[in-house]
N, C-alpha and C positions, 0 to 999 in steps of 0.2 A: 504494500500500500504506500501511495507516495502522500505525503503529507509536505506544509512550510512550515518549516522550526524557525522560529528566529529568525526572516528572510529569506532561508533558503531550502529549495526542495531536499527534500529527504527520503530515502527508500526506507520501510520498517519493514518487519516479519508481520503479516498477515493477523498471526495468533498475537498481536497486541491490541486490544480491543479498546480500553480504557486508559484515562490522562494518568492514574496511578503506576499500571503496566507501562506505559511508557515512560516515567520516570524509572521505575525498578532497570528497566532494557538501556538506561542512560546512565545509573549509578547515582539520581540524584532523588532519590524521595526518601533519604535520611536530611537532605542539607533542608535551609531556610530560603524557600521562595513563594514566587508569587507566579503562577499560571493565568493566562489567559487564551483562551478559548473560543477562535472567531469574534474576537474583540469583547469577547466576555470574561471579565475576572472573575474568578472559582476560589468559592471557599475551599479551606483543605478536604474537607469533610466531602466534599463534593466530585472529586479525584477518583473515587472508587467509581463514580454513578455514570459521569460523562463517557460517552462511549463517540469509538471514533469512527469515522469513515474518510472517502479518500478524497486528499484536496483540502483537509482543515486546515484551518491558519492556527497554529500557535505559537505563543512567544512564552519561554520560562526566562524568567531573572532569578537568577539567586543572588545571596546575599553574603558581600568576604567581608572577615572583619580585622580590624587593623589598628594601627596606630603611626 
């Protein structure tokens, strides 16, 4: 399935269904961010529900901390 991450096409595995699964297949749904969803920001809680199909627009930011 191709989807747009962050500007740019992306091929994913089929068997990724959900904006969760697809942080898990990225290594990022332990960090601190913010999903949005065909320009819809998603509670975390919400991550499991959204399901995806091909062509979604999403953008994840997470969040480094510093000094």
């Amino acid at each position: 399935m191709k989807l747009h991450i962050n500007g740019q096409s992306v091929d994913i595995p089929d068997s990724i269904r959900t904006i969760e699964e697809l942080l898990k297949h990225f290594d990022l749904s332990e960090k601190m961010l913010v999903v949005e969803h065909n320009e819809n920001i998603l509670q975390k809680e919400d991550h499991a529900k959204v399901e995806l199909s091909e062509g979604h627009k999403i953008e994840i930011v997470h969040f480094v901390g510093g000094g």
